[in-house]
N, C-alpha and C positions, 0 to 999 in steps of 0.2 A: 444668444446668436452664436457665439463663441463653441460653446458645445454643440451647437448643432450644427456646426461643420466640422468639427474633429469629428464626431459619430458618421457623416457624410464620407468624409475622409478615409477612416475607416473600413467603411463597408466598401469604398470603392478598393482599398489598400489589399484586401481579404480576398477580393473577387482574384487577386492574380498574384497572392502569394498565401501559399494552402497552410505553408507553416506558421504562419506570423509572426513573425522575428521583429518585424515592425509594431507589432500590435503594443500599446502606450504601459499594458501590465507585465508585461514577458519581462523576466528578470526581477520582478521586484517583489517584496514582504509583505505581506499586509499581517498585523499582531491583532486578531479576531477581539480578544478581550478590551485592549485600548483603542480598536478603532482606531490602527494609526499603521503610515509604513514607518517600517524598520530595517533595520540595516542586515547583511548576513552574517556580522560581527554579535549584533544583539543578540539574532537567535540563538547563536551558537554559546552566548555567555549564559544564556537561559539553559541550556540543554545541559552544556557541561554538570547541573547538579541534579540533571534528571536523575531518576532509577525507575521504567526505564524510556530510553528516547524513540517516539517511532517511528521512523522515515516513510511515508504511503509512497505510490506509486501509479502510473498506469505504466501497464506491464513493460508495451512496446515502445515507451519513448526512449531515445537515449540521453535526452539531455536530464531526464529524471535519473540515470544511474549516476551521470556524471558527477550530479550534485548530490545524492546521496556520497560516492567518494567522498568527495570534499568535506561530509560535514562531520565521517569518519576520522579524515587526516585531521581535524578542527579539533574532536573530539580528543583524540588521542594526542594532541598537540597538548592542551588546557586540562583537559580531564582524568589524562592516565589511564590505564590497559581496562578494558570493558571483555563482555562477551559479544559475539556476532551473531544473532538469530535470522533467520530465514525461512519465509512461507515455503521456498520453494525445493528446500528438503522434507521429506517423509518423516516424524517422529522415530517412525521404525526404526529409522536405518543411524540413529543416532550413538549406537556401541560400535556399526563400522566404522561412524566416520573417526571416533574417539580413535580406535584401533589403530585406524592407516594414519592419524597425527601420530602416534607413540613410535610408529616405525617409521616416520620422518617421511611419509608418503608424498610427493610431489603435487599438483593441483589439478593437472587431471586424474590422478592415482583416485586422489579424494573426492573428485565429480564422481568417479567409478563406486565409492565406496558408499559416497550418500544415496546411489542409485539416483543421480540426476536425470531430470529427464532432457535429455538434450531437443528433443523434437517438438516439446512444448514449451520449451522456456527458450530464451534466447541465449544458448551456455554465452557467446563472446561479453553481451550487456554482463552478466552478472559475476562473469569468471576475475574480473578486475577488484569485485566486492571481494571475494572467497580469495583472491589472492592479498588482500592487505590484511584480514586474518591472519593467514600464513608467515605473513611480514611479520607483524605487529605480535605473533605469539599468543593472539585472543583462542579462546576456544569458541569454534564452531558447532550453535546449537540448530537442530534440524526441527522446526518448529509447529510443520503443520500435519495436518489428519491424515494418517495414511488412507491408500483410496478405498481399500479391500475395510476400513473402519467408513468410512465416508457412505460406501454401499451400504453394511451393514444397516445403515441409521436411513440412507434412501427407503431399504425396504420394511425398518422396523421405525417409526423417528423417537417411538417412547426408549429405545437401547439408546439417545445418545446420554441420558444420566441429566438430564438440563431439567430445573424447573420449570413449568409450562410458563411463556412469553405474554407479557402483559400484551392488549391487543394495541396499543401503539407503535411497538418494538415488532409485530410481529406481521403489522399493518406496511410500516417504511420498509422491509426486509421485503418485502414480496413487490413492492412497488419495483425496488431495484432488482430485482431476479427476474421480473418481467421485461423492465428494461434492459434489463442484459440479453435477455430474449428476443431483439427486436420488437418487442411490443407483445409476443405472442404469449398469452398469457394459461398455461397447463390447467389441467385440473385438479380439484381443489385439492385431491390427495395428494397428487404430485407434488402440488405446489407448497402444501406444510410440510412435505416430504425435505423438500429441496429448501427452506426457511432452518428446519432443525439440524438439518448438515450445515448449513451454513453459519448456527449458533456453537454448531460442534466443534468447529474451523477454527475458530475466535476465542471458544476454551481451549482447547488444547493448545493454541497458541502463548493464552497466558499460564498454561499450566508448565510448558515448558520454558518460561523467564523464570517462573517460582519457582523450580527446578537448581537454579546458580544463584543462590541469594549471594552468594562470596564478593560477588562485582555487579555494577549496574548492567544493564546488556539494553543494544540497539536492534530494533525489529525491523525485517526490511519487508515490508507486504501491500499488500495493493490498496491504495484510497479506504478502499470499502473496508477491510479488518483496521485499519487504522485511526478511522474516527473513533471519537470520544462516545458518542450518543447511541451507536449500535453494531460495533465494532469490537475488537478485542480488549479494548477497553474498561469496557462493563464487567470483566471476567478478572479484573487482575486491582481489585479493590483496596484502597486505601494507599497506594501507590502514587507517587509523584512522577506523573507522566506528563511527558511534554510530545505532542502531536505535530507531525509536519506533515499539511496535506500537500504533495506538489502538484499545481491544477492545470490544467494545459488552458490557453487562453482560446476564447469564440469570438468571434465575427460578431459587432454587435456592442458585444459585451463588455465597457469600458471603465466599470467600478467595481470594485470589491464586491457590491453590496448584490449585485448582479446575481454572482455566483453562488451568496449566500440564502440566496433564494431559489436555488436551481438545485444540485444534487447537495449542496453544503448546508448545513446551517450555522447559527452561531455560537451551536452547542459540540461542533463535531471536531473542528480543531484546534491548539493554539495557532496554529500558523498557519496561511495560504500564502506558499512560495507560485509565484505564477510562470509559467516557462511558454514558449510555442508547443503547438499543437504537433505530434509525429503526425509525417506524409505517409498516410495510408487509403487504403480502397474502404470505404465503408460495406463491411461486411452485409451489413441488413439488406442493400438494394441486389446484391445478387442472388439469384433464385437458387432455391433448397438451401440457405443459410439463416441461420438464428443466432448466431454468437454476437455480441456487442465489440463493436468498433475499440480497439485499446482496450483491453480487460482492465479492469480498475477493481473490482471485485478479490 
């Protein structure tokens, strides 16, 4: 009876507050392997011996950068100097950004130099990330596909160099690319088109941590390159990785176990830090749009 008016509770709580600040998981750990919450002390005593640690995201929340900072200032507090990698610079442009650090380049000098794209990414969210780099003296790695490589493998997908994808791996991948789709699901070419860029994303990701073996380094990338199970993951083998998915909490949705049956499993991360949900417009219900609400991808 008890639960079945917290969940009443709930759904009435959700109807008139979109971000759920209230919602009973916002703020707290859950540690996937022991089935248990934990503290943000624990996680961070866990990470500090990762190599390497990786923070997920959905793109547009802010409370997911915040706590990304934090688990930086955590890390570097316990751990000592790390490298900083980032979805959200181009590989390419990884000898500028080296460059404009050597000439003591300021932080936007260096957004300039990695060729950020200010119009697709949120520069203010992640300029706080790239500034505690700059503090802290880490080097800044620019860790994903450039786009002009990303096409290439759209219109060829055998150029991305990848072994062919067992069909489980290759199955859940499309599931999500369709859901990022609003449901609308391409054709078949496109769509193993858009599967092999997306395996491509998740090497080149780990290909650039293997890159600095000298220091552990922190990945900052969306949910989806983050998971263990079909994420970046897979690509950066024999590595002692510790996973941090931060998941926005749903309406509804009152147990861990919820969301491990929804985009999560219990293969995908060690950790599901649970935060409110960012105030936004669901992109799917307006007409001529396809992109997914929050990019987590």
């Amino acid at each position: 009876m008890k639960a079945a008016l917290l969940g009443a509770a709930l759904l009435a709580g959700c109807a008139h507050d979109l971000v759920g600040r209230d919602h009973p998981l916002a703020g707290r750990v859950w540690d996937v392997r022991a089935a248990a919450f934990v503290s943000a002390d624990e996680v961070y005593r866990r990470a500090v011996t990762a190599r390497p640690v990786i923070l997920g995201e959905v793109h547009d929340n802010p409370e997911h950068h915040r706590l990304q900072r934090s688990a930086l200032e955590a890390l570097a507090q316990h751990g000592g100097p790390r490298a900083l990698a980032m979805e959200q610079f181009d590989a390419e442009h990884q000898e500028a950004i080296d460059a404009a650090r050597a000439k003591g380049a300021d932080i936007e000098t260096l957004a300039d130099a990695g060729r950020f794209d200010r119009a697709g990414w949120d520069w203010p969210a992640y300029r706080r990330l790239v500034e505690f780099a700059l503090e802290r003296g880490w080097p800044l790695i620019a860790a994903n596909l450039s786009r002009a490589q990303a096409g290439t493998i759209l219109a060829d997908p055998s150029r991305s160099g990848l072994p062919a994808a067992g069909a489980a791996l290759r199955e859940a991948l499309e599931r999500d690319l369709i859901e990022g789709h609003c449901g609308k699901r391409p054709d078949a070419k496109q769509l193993a088109a858009m599967v092999e860029a997306q395996r491509a994303r998740d090497a080149r990701m780990a290909r650039a941590l293997q890159e600095r073996p000298d220091r552990g380094s922190v990945l900052i990338a969306g949910n989806g390159h983050a998971r263990r199970d079909r994420g970046m993951p897979l690509y950066l083998a024999g590595s002692d990785i510790v996973s941090i998915g931060y998941m926005e909490v749903e309406c509804g949705k009152i147990a861990p176990r919820d969301y491990l049956s929804d985009f999560a499993t219990p293969q995908s991360f060690d950790y599901l830090w649970f935060t409110p949900r960012a105030a936004r417009q669901d992109p799917c219900a307006r007409p001529g749009r396809s992109g997914a609400a929050g990019k987590a991808l």
